[in-house]
VONU-696350 format. One line per 3 residues: for each residue x, y, z of C-alpha. Coordinates in Angstrom, 2 decimals, decimal comma. Last residue first. Layout:
<lumlums>
X/Y/Z; ...
</lumlums>
This chain:
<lumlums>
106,59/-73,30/86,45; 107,68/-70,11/88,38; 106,37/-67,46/89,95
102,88/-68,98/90,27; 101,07/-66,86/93,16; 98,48/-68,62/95,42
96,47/-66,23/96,47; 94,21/-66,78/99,05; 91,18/-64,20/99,93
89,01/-62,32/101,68; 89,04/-58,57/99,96; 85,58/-60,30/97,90
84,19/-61,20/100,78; 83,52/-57,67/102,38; 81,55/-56,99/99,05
79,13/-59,75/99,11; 79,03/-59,19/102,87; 77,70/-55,59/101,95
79,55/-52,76/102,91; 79,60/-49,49/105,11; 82,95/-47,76/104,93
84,03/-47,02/108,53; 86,80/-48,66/107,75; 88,13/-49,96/103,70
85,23/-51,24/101,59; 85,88/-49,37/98,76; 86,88/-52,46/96,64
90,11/-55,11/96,35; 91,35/-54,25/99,68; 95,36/-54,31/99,90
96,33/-53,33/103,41; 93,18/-55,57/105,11; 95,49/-58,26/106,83
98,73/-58,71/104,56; 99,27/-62,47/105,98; 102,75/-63,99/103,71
103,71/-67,20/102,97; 106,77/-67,19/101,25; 109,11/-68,66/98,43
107,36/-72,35/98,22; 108,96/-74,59/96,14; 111,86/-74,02/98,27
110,28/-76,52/100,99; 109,35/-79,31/98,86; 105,79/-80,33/98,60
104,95/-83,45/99,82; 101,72/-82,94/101,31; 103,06/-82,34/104,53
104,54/-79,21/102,81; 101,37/-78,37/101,59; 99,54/-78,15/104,76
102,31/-76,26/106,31; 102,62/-73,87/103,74; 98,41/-73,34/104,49
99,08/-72,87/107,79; 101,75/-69,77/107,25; 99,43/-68,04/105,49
96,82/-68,56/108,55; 99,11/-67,39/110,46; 100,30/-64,21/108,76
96,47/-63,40/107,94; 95,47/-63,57/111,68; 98,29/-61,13/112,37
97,53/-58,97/109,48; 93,95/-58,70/110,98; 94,01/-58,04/114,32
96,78/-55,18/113,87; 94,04/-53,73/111,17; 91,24/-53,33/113,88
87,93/-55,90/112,72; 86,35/-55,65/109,50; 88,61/-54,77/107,06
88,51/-57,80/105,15; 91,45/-60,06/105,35; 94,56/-61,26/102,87
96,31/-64,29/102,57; 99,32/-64,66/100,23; 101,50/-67,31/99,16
104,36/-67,75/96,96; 104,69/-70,12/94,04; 107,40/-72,22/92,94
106,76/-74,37/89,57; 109,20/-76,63/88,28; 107,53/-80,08/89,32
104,27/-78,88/87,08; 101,49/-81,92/87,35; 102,93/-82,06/90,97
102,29/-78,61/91,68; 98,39/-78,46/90,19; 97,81/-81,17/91,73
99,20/-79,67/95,37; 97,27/-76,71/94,77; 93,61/-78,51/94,27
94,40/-80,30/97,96; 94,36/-76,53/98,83; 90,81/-77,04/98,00
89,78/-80,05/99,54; 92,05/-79,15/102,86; 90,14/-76,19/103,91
86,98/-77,85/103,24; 88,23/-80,39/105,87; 89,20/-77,36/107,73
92,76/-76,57/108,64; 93,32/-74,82/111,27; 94,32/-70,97/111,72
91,54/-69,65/114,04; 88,91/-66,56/114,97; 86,17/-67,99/113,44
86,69/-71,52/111,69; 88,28/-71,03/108,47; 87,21/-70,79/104,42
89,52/-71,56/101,63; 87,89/-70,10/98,58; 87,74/-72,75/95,67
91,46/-72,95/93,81; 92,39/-71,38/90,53; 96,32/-71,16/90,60
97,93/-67,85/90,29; 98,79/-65,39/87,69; 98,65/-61,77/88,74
97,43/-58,79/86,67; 95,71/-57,38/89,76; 92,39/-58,67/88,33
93,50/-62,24/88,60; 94,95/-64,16/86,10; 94,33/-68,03/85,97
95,72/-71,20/86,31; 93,49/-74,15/86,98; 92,55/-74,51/83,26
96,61/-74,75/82,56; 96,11/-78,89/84,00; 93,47/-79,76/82,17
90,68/-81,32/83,59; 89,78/-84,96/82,37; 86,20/-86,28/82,43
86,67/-89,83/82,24; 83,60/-92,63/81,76; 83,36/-96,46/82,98
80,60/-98,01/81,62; 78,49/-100,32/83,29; 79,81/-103,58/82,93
79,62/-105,81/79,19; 78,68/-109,25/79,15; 80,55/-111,91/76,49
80,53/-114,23/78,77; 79,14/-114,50/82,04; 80,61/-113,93/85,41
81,23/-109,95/86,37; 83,91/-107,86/85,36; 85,44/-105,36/87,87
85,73/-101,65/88,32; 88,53/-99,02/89,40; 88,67/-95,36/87,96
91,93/-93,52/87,32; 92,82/-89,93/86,35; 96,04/-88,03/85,00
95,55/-84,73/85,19; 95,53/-83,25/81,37; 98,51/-81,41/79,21
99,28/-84,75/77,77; 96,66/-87,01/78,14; 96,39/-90,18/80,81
93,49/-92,07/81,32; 93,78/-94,78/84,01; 91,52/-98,13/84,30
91,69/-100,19/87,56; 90,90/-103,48/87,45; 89,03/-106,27/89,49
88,78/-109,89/88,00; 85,99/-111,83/87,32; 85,40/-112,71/83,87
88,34/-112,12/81,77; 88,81/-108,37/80,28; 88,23/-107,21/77,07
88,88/-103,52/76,13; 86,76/-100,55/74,53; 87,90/-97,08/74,60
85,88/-94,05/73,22; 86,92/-90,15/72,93; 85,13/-90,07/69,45
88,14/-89,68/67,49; 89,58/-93,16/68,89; 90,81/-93,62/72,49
94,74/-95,17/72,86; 95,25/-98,64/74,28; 97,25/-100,26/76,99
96,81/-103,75/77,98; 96,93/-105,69/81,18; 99,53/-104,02/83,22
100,18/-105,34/86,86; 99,11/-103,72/89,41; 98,22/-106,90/91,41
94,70/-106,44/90,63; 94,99/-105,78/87,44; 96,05/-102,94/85,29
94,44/-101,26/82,19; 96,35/-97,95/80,68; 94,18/-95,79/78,49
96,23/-93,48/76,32; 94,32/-90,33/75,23; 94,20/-90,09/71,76
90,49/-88,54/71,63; 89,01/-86,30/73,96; 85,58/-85,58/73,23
84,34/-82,25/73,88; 82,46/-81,30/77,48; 83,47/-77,91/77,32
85,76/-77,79/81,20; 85,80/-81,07/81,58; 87,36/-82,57/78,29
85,75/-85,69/77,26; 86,69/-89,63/77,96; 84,50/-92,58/77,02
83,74/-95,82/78,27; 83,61/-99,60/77,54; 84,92/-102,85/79,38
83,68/-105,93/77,41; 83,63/-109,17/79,27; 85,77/-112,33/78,84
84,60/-116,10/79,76; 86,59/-119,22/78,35; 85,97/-122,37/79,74
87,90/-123,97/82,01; 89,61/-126,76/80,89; 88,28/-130,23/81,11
90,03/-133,14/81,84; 88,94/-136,63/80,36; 89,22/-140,40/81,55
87,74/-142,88/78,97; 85,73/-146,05/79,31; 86,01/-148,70/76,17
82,49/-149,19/74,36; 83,32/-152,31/71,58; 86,85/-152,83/72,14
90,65/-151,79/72,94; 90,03/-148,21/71,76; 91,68/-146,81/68,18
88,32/-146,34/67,06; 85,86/-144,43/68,56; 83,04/-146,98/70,77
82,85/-143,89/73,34; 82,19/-144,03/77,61; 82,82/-140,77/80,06
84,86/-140,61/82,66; 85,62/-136,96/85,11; 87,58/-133,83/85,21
87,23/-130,29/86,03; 83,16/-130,64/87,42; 84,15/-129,38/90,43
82,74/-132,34/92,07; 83,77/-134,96/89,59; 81,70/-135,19/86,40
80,17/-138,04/84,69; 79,48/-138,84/80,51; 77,76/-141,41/79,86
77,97/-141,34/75,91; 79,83/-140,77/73,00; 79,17/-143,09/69,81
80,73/-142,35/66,73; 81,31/-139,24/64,31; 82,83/-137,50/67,75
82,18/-135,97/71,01; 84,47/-135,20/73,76; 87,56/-134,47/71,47
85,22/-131,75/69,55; 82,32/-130,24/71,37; 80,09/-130,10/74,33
77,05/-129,56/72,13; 74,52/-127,82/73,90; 71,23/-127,81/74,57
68,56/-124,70/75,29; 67,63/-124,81/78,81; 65,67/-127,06/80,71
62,64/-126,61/83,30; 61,78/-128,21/86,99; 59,82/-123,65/87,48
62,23/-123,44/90,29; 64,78/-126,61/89,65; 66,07/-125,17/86,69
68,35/-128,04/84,94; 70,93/-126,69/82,62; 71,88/-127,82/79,32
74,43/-129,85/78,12; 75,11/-132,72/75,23; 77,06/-135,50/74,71
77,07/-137,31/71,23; 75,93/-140,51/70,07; 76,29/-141,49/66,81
77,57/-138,48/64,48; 79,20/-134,85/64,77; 75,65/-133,07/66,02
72,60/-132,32/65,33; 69,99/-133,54/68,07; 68,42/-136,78/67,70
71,61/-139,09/68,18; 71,32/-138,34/71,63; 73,13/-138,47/75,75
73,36/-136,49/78,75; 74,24/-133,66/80,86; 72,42/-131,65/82,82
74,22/-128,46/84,42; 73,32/-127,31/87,77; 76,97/-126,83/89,31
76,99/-130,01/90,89; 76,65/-131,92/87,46; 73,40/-133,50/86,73
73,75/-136,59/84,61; 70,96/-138,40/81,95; 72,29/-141,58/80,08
69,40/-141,12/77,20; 68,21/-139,43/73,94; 67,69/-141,77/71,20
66,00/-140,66/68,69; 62,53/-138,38/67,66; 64,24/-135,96/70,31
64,08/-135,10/73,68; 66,59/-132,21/75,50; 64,30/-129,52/74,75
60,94/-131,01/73,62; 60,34/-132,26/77,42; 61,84/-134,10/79,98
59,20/-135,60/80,46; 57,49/-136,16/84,13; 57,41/-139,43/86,27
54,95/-139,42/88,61; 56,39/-138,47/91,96; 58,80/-140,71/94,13
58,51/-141,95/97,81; 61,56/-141,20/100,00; 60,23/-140,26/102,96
61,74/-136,31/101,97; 60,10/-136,57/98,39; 62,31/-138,28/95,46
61,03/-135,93/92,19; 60,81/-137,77/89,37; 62,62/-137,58/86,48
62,49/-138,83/81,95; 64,74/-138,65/79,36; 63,25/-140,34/76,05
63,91/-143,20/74,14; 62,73/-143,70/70,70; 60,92/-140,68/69,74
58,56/-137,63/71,73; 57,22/-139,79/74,29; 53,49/-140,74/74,10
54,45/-144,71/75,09; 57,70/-144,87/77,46; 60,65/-145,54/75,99
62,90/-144,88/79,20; 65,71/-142,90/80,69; 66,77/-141,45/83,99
66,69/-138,73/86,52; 65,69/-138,89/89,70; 65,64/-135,86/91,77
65,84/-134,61/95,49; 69,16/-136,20/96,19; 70,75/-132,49/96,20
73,29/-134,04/94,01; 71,07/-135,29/91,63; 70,13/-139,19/91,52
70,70/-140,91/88,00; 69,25/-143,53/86,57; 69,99/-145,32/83,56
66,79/-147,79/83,03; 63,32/-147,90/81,81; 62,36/-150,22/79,16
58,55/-150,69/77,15; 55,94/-153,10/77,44; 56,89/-155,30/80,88
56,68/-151,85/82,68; 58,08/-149,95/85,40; 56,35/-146,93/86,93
55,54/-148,26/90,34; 59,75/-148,87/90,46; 60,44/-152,60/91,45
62,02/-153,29/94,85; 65,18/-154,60/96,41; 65,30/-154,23/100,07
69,32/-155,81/100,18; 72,59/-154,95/98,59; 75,49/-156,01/101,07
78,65/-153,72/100,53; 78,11/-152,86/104,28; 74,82/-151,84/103,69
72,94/-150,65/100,57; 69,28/-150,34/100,15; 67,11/-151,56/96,92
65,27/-149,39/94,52; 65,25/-151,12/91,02; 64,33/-150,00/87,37
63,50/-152,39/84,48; 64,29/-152,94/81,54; 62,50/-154,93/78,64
62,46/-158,02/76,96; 60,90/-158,40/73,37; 58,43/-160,48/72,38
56,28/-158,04/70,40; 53,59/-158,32/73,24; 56,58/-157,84/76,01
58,79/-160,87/77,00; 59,51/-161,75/80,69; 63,07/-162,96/80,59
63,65/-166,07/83,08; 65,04/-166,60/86,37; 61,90/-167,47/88,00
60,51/-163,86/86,50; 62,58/-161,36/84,82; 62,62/-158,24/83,76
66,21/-157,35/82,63; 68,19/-155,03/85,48; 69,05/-151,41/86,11
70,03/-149,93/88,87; 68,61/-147,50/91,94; 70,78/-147,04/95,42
69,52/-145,77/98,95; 72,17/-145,64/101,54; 72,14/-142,07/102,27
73,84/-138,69/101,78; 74,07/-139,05/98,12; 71,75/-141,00/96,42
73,59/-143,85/94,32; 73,08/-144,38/90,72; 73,31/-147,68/88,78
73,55/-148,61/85,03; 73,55/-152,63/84,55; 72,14/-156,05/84,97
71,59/-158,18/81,78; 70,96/-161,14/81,49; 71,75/-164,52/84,25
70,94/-162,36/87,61; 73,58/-161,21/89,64; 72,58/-157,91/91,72
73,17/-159,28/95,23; 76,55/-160,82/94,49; 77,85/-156,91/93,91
80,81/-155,40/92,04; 82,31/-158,06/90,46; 85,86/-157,41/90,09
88,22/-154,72/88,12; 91,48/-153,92/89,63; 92,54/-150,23/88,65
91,35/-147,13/87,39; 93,65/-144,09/86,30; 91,93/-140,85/86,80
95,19/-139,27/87,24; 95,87/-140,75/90,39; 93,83/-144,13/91,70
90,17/-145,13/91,58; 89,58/-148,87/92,41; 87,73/-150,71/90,15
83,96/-152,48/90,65; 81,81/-154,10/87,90; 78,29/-154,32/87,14
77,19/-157,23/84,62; 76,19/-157,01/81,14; 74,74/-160,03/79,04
77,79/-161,58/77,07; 78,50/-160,89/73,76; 76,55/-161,55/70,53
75,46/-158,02/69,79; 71,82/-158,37/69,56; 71,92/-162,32/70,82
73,17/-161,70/74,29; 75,36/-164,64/74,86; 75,02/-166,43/78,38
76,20/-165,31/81,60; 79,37/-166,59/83,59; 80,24/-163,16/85,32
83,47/-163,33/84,54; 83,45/-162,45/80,69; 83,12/-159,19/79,92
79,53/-157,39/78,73; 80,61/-154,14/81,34; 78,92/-152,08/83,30
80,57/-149,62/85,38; 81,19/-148,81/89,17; 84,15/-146,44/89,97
85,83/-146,08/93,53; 87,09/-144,13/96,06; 83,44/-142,82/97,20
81,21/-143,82/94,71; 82,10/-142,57/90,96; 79,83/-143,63/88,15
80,92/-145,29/84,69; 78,13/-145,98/82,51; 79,92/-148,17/79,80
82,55/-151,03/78,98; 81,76/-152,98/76,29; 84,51/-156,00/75,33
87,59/-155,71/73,61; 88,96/-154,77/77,35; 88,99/-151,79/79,19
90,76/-151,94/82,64; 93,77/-149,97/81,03; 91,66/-146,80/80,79
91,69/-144,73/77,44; 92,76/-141,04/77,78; 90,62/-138,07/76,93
91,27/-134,12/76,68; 88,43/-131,82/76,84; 88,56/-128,29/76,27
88,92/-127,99/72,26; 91,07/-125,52/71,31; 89,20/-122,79/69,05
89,56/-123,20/65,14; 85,79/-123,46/64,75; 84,41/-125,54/61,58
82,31/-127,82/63,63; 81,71/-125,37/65,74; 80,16/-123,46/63,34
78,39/-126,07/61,69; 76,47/-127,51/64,56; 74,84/-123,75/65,27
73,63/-123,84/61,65; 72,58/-127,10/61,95; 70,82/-126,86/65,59
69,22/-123,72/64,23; 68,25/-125,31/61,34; 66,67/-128,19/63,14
64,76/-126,02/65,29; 63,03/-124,37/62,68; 61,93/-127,24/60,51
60,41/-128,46/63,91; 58,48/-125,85/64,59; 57,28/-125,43/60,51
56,29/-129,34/59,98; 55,06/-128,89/57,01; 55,66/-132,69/55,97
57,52/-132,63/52,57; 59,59/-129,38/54,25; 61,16/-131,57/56,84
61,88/-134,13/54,69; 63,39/-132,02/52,39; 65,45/-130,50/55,39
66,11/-134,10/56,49; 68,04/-135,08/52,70; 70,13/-132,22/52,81
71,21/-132,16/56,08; 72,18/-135,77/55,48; 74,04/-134,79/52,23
76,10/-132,01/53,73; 77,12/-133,82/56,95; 78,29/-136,58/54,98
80,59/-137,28/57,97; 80,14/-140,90/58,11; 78,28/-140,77/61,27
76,23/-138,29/59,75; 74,94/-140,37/57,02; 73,88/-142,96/59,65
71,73/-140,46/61,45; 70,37/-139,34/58,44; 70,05/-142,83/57,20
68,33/-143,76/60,72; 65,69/-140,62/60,28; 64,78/-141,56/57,06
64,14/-145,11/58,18; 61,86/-144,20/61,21; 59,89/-141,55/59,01
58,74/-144,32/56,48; 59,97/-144,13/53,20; 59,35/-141,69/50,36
62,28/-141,38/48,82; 61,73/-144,88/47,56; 64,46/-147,17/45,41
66,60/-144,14/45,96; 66,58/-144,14/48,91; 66,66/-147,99/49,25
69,53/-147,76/48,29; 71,05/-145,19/50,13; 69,82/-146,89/53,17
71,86/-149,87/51,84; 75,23/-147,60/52,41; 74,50/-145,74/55,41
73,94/-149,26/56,94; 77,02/-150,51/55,41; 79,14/-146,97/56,63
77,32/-147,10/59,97; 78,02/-150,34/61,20; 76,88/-149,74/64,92
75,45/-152,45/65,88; 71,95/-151,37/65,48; 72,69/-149,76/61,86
73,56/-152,80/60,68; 70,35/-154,36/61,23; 68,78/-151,64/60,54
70,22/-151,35/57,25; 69,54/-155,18/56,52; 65,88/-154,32/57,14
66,16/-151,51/54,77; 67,41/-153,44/51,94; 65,64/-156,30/52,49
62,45/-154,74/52,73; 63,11/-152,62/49,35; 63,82/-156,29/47,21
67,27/-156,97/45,98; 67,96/-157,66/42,39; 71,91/-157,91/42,15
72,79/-160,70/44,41; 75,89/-161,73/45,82; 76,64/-158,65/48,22
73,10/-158,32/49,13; 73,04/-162,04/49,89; 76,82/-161,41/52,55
75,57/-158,23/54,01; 72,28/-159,68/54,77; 73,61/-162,86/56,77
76,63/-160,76/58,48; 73,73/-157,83/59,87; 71,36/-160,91/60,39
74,23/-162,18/62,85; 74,86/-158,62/64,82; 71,48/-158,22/64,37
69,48/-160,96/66,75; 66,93/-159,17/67,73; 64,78/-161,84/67,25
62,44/-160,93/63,79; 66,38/-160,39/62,63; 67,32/-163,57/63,21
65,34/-165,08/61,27; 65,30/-162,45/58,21; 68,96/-162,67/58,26
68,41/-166,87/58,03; 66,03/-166,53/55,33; 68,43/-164,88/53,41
71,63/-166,56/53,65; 68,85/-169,81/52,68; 68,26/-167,73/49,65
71,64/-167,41/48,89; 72,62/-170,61/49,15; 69,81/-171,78/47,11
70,54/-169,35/44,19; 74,36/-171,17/44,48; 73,33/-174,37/43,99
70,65/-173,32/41,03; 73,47/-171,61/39,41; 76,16/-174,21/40,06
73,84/-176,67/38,42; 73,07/-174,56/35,33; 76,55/-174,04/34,85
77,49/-178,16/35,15; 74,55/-178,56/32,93; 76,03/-175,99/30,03
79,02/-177,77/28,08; 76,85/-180,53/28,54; 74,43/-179,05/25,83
</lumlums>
């Protein structure tokens, strides 16, 4: 039997310790407290085998709320399996916890079923269309556009919601500096707002308080600045005398401030009508037109945990209601740190929507006609990851800007991060299709050459049986397209592409004459080139612009064949007395040499140019013959006679 006390002693010793590990977790956790119930119920579960469902899940949320996603992951698979039927709010957090560890099958898995358990069709849909979207870029080979870089003024601290004022950048940060006392959820200091000077590069420099005005002993944080005035809104605990005002669950909430700013000094400061001692409203965000507030809050009658909320900021300043954001950018999560970009796109923050894990950043675009969103975005890979991404910020072209991420590898908790962005990639389709003139049949292998503005090849490509060509083009650029066939005139058209991806322009179609359709044989056995008639002013030799169309016709024809010499010929009716006539002809012969040669066509490609008046009539109408004009035109004519080619 003694061989036994000392066991039975070290039993009941350690049971005690375990259950006083216990109580303290559940302590702590009734406070908020869960970075220390996290350690508490980690440390019982770990030494004790029969663990009760409320532990399990409680000590998931606690480690879920500081970001410990494998452990939380980890006891939410527990209790799964103790219960797949729990409450929506844990479901949700293993799913979001599952995708943090990349189980990305499993947690898809384990919603869908969810989804399915409770009818909920709309939503059902959605979520598979987020998936299904999710999964292809997840598995896209395309380079991703962003490229971050840690800042040197982060520090194993958080550092969060960057926002660029002037030549500087303003972020919150838990650091030490501001002498405040330990906030319990994460056990670091409450957050202050700090000021850094901007340098090259994105590189930030020389951290310091940013404002004595906005100092309280918890948390102050998150501010936005309306552009083109001196009006500023930030974030701060809700206080009274210096101490948290605590809501019926005894929790402290957020509030918003309007205040004025003035030589650095920070004065007017004012509660927002809409803040509340039940539930937190903070990270605000002005747009650039200063016309909108945007910002975040857990509002009752939202659609989850925190929603996206804005008002609009009327001309005296005075805000609307505040209206949701509605079912496209909120979720059942978290979806906060709003941003509108210059160019109209809204950014911000949510571990509701599918995506790589945590937090990640999404986009849509704000329409400020009908105040609606458009379907969200993922921004992608390097910008977003299985962790937390958030707070992202643009500069004015929206090429660059900050944006905050607890990824490993940083210096601490939430570290700041300076990212470029390429441009993104926008082609359009160019279509058309090439047939013969004279029947209207396709033409196929003709080569299509494609040349930018600066005449510079693009790509060259040959038309398939049909006669079609297709090519892809980057948005926004002119070209000219040229179809080229052997035994046809060359031809070329000029269009451009327009600004969105993956549009198509009006098509751009060839009908191509060939060259040996403009010669013919006339009735005197002659072969010559098939021009319109060339008609003159009454009584004269120059050049009409009809004139010039047609003999315009000629000099094709000429270039196309670089061998061939022709002679010319101009004949008359017989109306008028014959001397008349052949004189007129002559010159009029002669003009049309003249035209060509100051077309470019050499001299002895051109044997003669001859007037024969009325001495070779085509018909009876010779003089004194009475004829129709019909008939009289007919013995007016050009002839342009191919002697060689």
């Amino acid at each position: 039997m003694k061989l036994f006390i000392p066991l039975l002693f070290l039993v009941t010793i350690s049971t005690g310790f375990s259950q006083g590990k216990l109580s303290k977790a559940d302590r702590l956790f009734k406070t908020n407290a869960f970075k220390g119930a996290a350690t508490n119920y980690n440390d019982y579960i770990e030494n004790n085998d029969d663990i009760k469902l409320e532990t399990l899940l409680q000590a998931a949320e606690a480690n879920y709320n500081i970001h410990e996603n494998q452990k939380a992951a980890m006891f939410y698979k527990r209790a799964f399996s103790m219960d797949s039927n729990m409450p929506e709010e844990h479901l949700t957090r293993y799913v979001r916890s599952l995708r943090s560890t990349r189980e990305y099958e499993t947690a898809d898995k384990i919603y869908l079923d969810f989804l399915e358990k409770n009818t909920n069709q709309a939503l059902k849909e959605q979520f598979i269309k987020e998936r299904d979207s999710f999964n292809v870029l997840l598995h896209s080979d395309k380079e991703p556009r962003y490229t971050v870089t840690n800042l040197g003024i982060n520090t194993e601290y958080s550092e969060f919601a960057p926002v660029m004022y002037k030549d500087s950048l303003i972020f919150s940060s838990s650091r030490p500096g501001a002498s405040k006392e330990l906030y319990e959820w994460n056990e670091q200091p409450f957050l202050s707002l700090f000021v850094a000077k901007k340098g090259e590069n994105g590189v930030i420099e020389s951290p310091k308080l940013f404002s004595k005005q906005i100092k309280s002993k918890f948390h102050d944080a998150a501010i936005a600045f309306s552009p083109n005035s001196n009006v500023i809104f930030f974030t701060t605990s809700n206080t009274k005398k210096s101490k948290l005002i605590l809501d019926t669950d005894r929790n402290n909430q957020f509030m918003l401030y309007k205040a004025t700013m003035e030589d650095g000094k920070i004065t007017n400061q004012k509660e927002l009508f809409f803040d509340s001692k039940e539930y937190s409203v903070g990270h605000p965000n002005v747009s650039p037109d200063g016309k909108y507030l945007f910002f975040a809050a857990d509002m009752p009658n939202g659609y989850g945990e925190a929603d996206i909320y804005y008002s609009e900021i009327y001309e005296d300043g005075m805000l609307s209601e505040p209206k949701n954001a509605g079912p496209n950018i909120n979720t059942s999560g978290n979806d906060f740190f709003p941003f509108l970009a210059t160019d109209g796109t809204f950014y911000f923050s949510s571990n509701g929507h599918v995506g790589f894990g945590g937090l990640d950043v999404y986009a849509s675009v704000f329409n400020k006609e009908n105040q609606s969103f458009s379907e969200v975005k993922n921004i992608g890979k390097v910008a977003n990851t299985n962790y937390d991404d958030f707070s992202i910020i643009f500069n004015q072209d929206n090429t660059a800007g900050y944006l905050a991420s607890n990824r490993p590898n940083g210096k601490g908790d939430d570290d700041i991060y300076h990212f470029t962005r390429s441009p993104l990639a926008c082609n359009q389709t160019i279509a058309g299709n090439i047939k013969d003139q004279k029947d209207s049949l396709n033409l196929a292998d003709v080569t299509v050459t494609v040349k930018d503005s600066t005449n510079t090849i693009i790509q060259t490509l040959i038309t398939d049986k049909d006669g079609n060509f297709e090519v892809t083009i980057p948005c926004n650029n002119k070209v000219s397209i040229t179809a080229d066939k052997t035994d046809y005139f060359k031809q070329t058209k000029n269009t451009e592409t327009g600004d969105k991806d993956k549009g198509t322009t009006p098509p751009v179609n060839f009908m191509l004459e060939k060259a040996t359709d403009m010669i013919v044989e006339d009735e005197e056995g002659f072969e010559k080139i098939k021009m319109d008639p060339i008609y003159f002013e009454y009584d004269k030799t120059d050049i009409t612009p009809q004139a010039a169309t047609a003999l315009d016709g000629a000099v094709k024809l000429m270039n196309f064949y670089p061998d061939m010499v022709i002679k010319i010929e101009a004949h008359t009716d017989s109306r008028g007395s014959d001397s008349y006539n052949l004189s007129l002809s002559d010159k009029r012969a002669k003009a049309t040499q003249e035209y060509l040669y100051s077309k470019g066509i050499a001299t002895n490609r051109i044997l003669s140019a001859k007037g024969f008046g009325e001495s070779r009539l085509l018909n009876k109408c010779s003089n004194g013959v009475k004829c129709t004009d019909e008939e009289h035109e007919k013995n007016r004519r050009s002839n342009f006679i191919i002697l060689e080619k």
